[in-house]
C-alpha positions in Angstrom: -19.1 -2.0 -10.7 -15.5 -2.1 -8.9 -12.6 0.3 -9.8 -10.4 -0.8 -12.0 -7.3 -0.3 -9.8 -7.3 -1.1 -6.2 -5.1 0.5 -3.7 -4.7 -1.5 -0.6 -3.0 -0.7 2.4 -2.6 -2.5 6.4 -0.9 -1.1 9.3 -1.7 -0.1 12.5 -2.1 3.9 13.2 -1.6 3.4 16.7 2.2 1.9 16.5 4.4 4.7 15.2 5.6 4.6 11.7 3.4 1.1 11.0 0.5 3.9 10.3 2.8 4.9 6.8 -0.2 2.2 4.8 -3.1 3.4 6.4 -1.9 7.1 6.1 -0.9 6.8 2.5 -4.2 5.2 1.4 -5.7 8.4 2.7 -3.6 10.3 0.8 -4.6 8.7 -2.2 -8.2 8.5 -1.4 -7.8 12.7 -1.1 -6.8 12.7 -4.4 -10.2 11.2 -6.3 -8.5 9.3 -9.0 -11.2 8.2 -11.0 -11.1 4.6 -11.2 -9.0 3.7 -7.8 -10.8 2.5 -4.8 -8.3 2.4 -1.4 -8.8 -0.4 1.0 -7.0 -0.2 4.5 -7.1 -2.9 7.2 -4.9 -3.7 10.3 -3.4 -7.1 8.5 -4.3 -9.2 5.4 -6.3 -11.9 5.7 -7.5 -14.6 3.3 -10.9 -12.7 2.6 -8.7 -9.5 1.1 -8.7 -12.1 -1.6 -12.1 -11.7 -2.9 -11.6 -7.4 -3.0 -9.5 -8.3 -5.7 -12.1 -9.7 -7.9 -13.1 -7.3 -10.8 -9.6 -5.3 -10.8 -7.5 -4.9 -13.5 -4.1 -3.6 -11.0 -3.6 -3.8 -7.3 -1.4 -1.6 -4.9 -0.4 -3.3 -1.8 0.9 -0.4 0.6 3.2 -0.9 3.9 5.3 0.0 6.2 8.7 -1.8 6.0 11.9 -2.0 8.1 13.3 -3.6 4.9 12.4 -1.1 2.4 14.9 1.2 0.3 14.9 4.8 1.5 12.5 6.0 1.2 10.4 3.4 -0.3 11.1 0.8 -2.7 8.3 -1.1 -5.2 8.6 -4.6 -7.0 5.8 -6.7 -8.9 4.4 -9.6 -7.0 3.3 -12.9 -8.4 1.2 -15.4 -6.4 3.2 -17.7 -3.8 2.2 -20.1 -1.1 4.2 -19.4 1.9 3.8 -20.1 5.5 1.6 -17.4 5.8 -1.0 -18.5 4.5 -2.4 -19.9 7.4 -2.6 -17.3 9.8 -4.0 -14.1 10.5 -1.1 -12.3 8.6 -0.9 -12.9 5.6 1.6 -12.1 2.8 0.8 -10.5 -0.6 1.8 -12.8 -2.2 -0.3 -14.8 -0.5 -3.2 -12.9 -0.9 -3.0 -13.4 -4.9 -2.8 -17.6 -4.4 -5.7 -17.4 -2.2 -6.9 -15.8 -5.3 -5.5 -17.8 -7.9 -6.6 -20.4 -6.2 -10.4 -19.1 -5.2 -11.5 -17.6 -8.6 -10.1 -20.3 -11.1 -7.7 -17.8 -13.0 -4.8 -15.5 -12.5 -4.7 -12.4 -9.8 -4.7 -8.5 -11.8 -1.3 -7.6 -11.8 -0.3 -6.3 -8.1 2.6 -4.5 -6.9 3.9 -4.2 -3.6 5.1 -0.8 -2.0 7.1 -0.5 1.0 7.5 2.7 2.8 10.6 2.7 4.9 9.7 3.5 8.6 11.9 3.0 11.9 10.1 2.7 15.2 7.0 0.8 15.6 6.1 1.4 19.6 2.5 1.5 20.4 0.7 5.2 21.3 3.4 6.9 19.6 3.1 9.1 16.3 4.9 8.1 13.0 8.4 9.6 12.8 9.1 12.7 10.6 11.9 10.7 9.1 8.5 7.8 7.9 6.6 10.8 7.0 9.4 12.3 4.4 9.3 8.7 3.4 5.6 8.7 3.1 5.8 11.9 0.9 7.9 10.7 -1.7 5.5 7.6 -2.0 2.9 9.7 -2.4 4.2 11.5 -4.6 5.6 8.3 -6.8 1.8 7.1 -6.7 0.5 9.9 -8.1 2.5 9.3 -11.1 1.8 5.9 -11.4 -1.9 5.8 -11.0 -1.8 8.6 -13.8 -0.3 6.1 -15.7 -1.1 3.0 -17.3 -0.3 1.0 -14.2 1.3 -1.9 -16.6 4.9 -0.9 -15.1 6.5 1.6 -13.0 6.5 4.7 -14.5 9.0 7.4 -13.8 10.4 4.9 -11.5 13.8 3.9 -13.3 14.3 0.2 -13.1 12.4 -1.0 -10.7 11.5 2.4 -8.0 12.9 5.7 -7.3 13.9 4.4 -4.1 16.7 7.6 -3.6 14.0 10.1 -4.7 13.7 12.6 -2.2 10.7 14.6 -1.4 10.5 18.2 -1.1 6.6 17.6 -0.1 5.2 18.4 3.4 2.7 16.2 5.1 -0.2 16.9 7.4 1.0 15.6 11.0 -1.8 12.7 12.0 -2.7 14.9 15.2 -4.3 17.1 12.1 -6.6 14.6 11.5 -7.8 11.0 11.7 -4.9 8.6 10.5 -8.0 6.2 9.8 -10.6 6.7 7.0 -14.0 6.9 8.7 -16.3 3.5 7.5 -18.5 6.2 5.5 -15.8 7.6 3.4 
């Protein structure tokens, strides 16, 4: 049997602060909620729609130019857009695919953005993405705790001008990607 709530996460560790989703998943995989499973891939891609079979909540982690400092989160609702063609595929689009696929709505899903800056390939996410990262984590936390039917502790829709008095572990610590075991 699936966990309930899935936490999933795309990015690239290998171009600067685009490693925020794949590093928060493994933040949250650390923490051994019971009941969350965290998922991390380089891009969506229409298959991501069947991991979402079974769930009752889903987490979609990434890095974002666009974000709030130093993350913002908003509810997403299924949507064909003109992604849903190629190899990058929206959220959004991920839950038609879904909608679409399994004859019934998505499980509720989220999308958080963690605000990063620079995005050049072999270099190490900023500190500035890693306070960012921190404050997400921290936001999660909370959440997943929670009932996961809203955003808890996040005001109206996120505490995007939380700060975080957190520290995180520098990737050169340790693998930015979960090993295929774990």
């Amino acid at each position: 049997m699936k966990p309930d709530t899935l936490v999933f996460s795309w990015g690239n560790p290998s171009r600067g602060d685009d490693a925020l989703g794949p590093l928060f998943a493994d933040e949250i995989d650390a923490l051994q909620f019971p009941g969350v499973e965290c998922l991390t891939d380089f891009q969506l891609q229409v298959e991501h729609a069947l991991d979402l079979v079974g769930r009752t909540r889903v987490l979609f982690v990434d890095a974002s130019m666009a974000a709030d400092v130093p993350f913002s989160v908003r509810r997403i609702a299924p949507q064909r857009d003109a992604s849903f063609t190629t190899h990058a595929m929206t959220p959004e689009a991920i839950l038609q695919v879904y909608a679409d696929t399994q004859d019934g709505a998505p499980p509720p899903a989220w999308l958080l953005g963690i605000r990063g800056s620079q995005w050049e390939l072999g270099e190490a996410p900023s500190p500035t993405a890693l306070s960012n990262l921190v404050a997400a984590v921290r936001w999660a936390r909370q959440w997943l705790a929670g009932d996961g039917t809203g955003l808890r502790g996040a005001g109206e829709d996120c505490p995007s001008t939380e700060r975080s008095e957190g520290e995180f572990r520098r990737p050169t610590e340790r693998s930015p990607v979960p090993s295929p075991a774990g």
